[in-house]
C-alpha positions, 0 to 999 in steps of 0.5 A: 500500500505504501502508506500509513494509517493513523486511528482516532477514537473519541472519547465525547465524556468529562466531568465538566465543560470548560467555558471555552470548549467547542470540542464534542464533549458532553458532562453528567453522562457516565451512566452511558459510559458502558454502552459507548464502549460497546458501540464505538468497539462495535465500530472498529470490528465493522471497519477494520476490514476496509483497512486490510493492507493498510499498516496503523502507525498512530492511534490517538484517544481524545475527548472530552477527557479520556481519563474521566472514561476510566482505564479499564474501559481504555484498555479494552478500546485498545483490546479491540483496536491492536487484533483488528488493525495491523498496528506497527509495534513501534506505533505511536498511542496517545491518551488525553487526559486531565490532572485530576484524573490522572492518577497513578493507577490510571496512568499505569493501567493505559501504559500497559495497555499499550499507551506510550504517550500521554497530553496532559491538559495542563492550560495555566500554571496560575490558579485563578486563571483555571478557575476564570474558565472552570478548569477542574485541577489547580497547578498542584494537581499537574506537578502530582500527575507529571510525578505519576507519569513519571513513575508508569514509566511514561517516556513521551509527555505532552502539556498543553498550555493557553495564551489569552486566558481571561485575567492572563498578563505576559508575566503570569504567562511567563510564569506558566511557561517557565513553570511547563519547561521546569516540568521537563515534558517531551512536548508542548502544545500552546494554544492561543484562545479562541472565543467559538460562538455558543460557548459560555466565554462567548457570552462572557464575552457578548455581556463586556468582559475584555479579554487579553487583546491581539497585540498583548496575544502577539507579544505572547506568542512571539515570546514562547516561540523563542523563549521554547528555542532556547529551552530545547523545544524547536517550533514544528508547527504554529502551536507545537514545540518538541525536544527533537524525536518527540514532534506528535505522529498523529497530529503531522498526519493532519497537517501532512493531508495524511490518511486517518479513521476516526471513531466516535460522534463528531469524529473525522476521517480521511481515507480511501480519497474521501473526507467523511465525520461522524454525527455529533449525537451520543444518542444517535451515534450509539443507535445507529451502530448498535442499530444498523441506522446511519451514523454518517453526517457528511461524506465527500469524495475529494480528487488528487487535484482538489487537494492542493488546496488543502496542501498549502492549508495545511504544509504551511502550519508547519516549519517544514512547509512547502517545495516548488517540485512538491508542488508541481510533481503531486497536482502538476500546477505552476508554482511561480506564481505563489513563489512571486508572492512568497517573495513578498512575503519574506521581504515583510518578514512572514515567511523564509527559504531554506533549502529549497522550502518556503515557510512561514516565519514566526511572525508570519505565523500571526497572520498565517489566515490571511497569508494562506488566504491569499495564497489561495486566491492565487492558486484558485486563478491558476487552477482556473487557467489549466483548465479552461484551455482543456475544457475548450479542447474537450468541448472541441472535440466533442463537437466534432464528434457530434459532427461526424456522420453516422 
């Protein structure tokens, strides 16, 4: 086949929704948690078989909060997935989890169970700014859950931490920075804040609480991505850094437009040419595969040339970037004149070329949307422009067939 897979499993529970998750997440359903675990693995046994050939290389339980699904139900998810997919064994496992339920039993059971990697949701290390957002740990809880991942035996750690949090100055992020590095993970995850429409922060906001402003959120940025060089973590895409050997294999799946099944409600997938998602209903989801009924919320099949669209979306988040001969050889469009307007770019300072690969600088990745955005409309004209002369030609050809006597 030649590529590799990567599984998603959703886990859509937690113990409380924080005010700025826009994450399929639902709190006070544990009573379903057992029946999930027979849809979703019910799932996998209908679909493992499409994914003959294909070897799995990454599997990634997210959420809601994977540590609030319990290890023990963890542990049969991966029962399921190892025997019915051709899983590496040098293959990537990550669970999510939270400190307050990431204890030391629950961290054991999952290594064990075949995780080799754990993204602890860390977010602050300042208190009240969890509080500000309904986080349900303090920084005390993330120090105890590092100390027992450390002792599993938990060799790869990942922290995610947000910038823009309500109340969050440059020196309380500072502090939670600092506070992440002298915690040693392997990785980072650095998020700036979001305000989706619908959730409680988005009120908050709607009713006159002021956030951290784009220019204090810039200042912020622009300080983690060099304050994490230093320390040891090279930026790899716009919110990751890693100690090198550590960037996530999962996540560069999505960022490198590769295959990917996912399992769950609001789940996504890429694979077999087509993007398909999964409902984004507990009910429903867990009544159609138990069922028979249908589960599939939108499913679109997308050609090799549709997607090089996606490919500068995507290969752009990255500091690998893109190449002219990349380009050209995987969609057979002309490069030149996306090159001219990276050109631009670079002399304004977004975006830079080392051995033969554009990407975007730090600061071009501030204003990554709209830098792609144009990018993009420069792409469309040139795709308009390959193939007009080819429909002329087609519809030519047609004519004279029509033409022809019988």
């Amino acid at each position: 086949m030649g590529e590799s897979l990567g599984v998603y499993l959703h886990i859509p529970f937690c113990k409380a929704k924080c005010d700025y998750c826009d994450f399929y997440s639902l709190p006070d359903r544990e009573e379903l948690m057992d029946e999930y675990l027979k849809a979703i693995t019910t799932h996998i046994r209908e679909t493992a078989p499409l994914a003959k050939g294909w070897k799995v290389d990454t599997v990634y339980i997210g959420g809601g909060t994977p540590s609030a699904f319990g290890a023990k139900r963890i542990k049969a998810l991966l029962k399921e997935v190892r025997p019915r997919f051709d899983v590496a064994r040098d293959a990537e496992v990550t669970c999510e989890a939270n400190p307050e339920s990431a204890d030391l039993d629950f961290l054991r059971t999952v290594r064990r169970s075949g995780v080799n990697r754990i993204s602890l949701g860390m977010q602050s290390a300042c208190d009240g700014e969890l509080m500000a957002v309904h986080r349900l740990h303090d920084f005390e809880q993330v120090t105890k859950a590092v100390a027992a991942a450390g002792r599993a035996k938990v060799k790869n750690l990942s922290l995610d931490l947000i910038y823009g949090l309500p109340g969050q100055t440059m020196e309380s992020w500072q502090k939670s920075v600092e506070s992440a590095i002298a915690l040693k993970p392997q990785h980072l995850s650095c998020y700036g804040l979001k305000v989706e429409p619908g959730t409680p922060l988005d009120g908050r906001v709607i009713r006159g609480e002021v956030l951290p402003d784009d220019d204090l959120q810039a200042d912020m940025y622009l300080w983690m991505v060099e304050r994490l060089e230093k320390a040891g973590y090279p930026q790899y895409e716009i919110s990751n850094f890693a100690k090198p050997g550590f960037q996530s294999r999962h996540n560069l799946k999505y960022w490198m437009g590769k295959p990917y099944v996912g399992f769950g409600p609001g789940a996504h997938s890429d694979f077999g040419g087509r993007r398909y998602s999964f409902v984004r209903d507990l009910d429903k989801y867990m009544a159609g595969i138990l069922g028979g009924g249908a589960v599939i919320d939108s499913s679109e099949l997308v050609p090799r040339r549709e997607r090089c669209g996606e490919y500068l979306m995507l290969r752009l988040r990255t500091t690998r970037g893109i190449e002219e001969w990349e380009y050209r050889r995987e969609f057979s469009m002309n490069f030149d004149p996306l090159e001219q307007k990276l050109e631009e770019y670079e002399r304004q300072g977004w975006a830079v070329k080392q051995d033969r690969r554009w990407r975007l600088t730090p600061l071009g990745f501030l204003v990554s949307n709209q830098l792609i955005s144009d990018l993009l409309i420069l792409q469309e004209a040139g795709t308009l422009e390959t193939t007009l002369p080819r429909l002329r030609a087609e519809g030519k050809l047609l004519k004279e067939i029509r033409s022809q006597p019988d």
